[in-house]
Wavefront OBJ file of the C-alpha trace (Angstrom):
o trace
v -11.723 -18.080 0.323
v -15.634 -18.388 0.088
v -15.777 -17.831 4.141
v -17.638 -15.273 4.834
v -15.163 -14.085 7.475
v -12.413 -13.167 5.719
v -11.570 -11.135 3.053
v -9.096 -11.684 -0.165
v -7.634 -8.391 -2.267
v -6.398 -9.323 -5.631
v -2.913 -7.815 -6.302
v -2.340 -5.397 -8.894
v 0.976 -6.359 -11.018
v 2.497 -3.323 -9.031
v 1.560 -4.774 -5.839
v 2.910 -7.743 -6.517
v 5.929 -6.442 -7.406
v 6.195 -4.441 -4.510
v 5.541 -7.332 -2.083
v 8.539 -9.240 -3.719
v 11.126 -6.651 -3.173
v 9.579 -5.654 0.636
v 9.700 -9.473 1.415
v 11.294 -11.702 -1.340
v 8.241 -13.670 -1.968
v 5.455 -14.132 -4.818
v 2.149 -12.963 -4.127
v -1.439 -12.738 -6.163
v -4.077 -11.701 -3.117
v -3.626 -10.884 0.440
v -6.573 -12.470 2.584
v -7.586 -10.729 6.043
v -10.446 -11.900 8.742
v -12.966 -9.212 9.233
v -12.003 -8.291 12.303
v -8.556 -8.157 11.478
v -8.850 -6.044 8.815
v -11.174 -3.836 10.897
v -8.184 -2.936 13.185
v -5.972 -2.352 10.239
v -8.892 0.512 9.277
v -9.666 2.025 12.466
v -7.464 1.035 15.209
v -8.910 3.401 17.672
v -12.413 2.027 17.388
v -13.204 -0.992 19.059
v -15.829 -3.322 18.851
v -18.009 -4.329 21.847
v -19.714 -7.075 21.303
l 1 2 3 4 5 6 7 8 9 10 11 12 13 14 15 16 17 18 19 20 21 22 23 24 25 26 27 28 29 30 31 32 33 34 35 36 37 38 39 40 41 42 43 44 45 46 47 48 49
């Protein structure tokens, strides 16, 4: 995705594996917005905009 809001992580061919057994699908990347994967790092902190 060439938006600069969001983010895309290339699987590994262990984390794709691991994706197919937790949910039974095929998967290369996993793509999060910013602020979404802000929360996933620091839940606690919040952003005040």
């Amino acid at each position: 995705m060439s938006d600069q809001n969001h983010i895309r992580i290339e699987l590994t061919e262990e984390q794709k594996a691991q994706v197919k057994a937790a949910t039974g699908k095929d998967a290369r990347a996993i793509e999060f917005g910013v602020e979404e994967l802000e929360e996933r790092i620091a839940p606690m902190t919040r952003r005040i905009t």
